[in-house]
N, C-alpha and C positions, 0 to 999 in steps of 0.2 A: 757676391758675398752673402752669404745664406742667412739669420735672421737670429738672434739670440733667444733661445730657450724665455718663457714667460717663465715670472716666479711662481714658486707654488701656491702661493694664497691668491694668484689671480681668478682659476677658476671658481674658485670659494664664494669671493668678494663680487661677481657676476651672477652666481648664486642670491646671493645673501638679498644683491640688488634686486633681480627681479621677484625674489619675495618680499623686499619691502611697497615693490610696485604694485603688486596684488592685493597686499595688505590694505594699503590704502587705495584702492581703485574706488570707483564709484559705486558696483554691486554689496560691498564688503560693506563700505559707510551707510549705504543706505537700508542693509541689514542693521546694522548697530544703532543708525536713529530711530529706525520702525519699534527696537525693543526699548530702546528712553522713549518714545511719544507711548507706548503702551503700560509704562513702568508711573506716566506721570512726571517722567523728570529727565532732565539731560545727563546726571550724573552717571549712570554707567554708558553711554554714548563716550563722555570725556574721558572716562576711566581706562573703558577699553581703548581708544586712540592715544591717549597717554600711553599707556601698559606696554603697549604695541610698540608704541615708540622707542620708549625705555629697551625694552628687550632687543629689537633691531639695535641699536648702541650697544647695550652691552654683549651683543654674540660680535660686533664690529672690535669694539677693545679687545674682545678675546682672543679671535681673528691674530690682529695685529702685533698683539701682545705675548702669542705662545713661540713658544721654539721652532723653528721650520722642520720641516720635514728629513 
């Protein structure tokens, strides 16, 4: 019995994953504190890892949320 067709938003969603994985790896964060310890402040540290965050979710609703293909 042969194997049912993946959805089409799978390949997307494995996508989407491994750039949220990148995003927040260890090289990426510790680029973004090196610029708050130089700026004097942790805020754009949180901002960018917020920002980041927000946008991974909202390219996810979108994702989930448009018409199939």
């Amino acid at each position: 019995m042969p194997l049912p067709d993946p959805p089409p938003e799978e390949p997307r969603l494995w996508a989407l994953f491994a750039l949220g994985v990148l995003a927040f790896n260890f090289p990426l964060l510790a680029v973004w504190a090196f610029w708050g310890e130089r700026s004097g402040s942790a805020a754009p540290f949180v901002v960018a890892l917020f920002g980041v965050w927000a946008a991974l979710i909202a390219v996810l609703a979108w994702l989930m949320e448009r018409a199939p293909d």
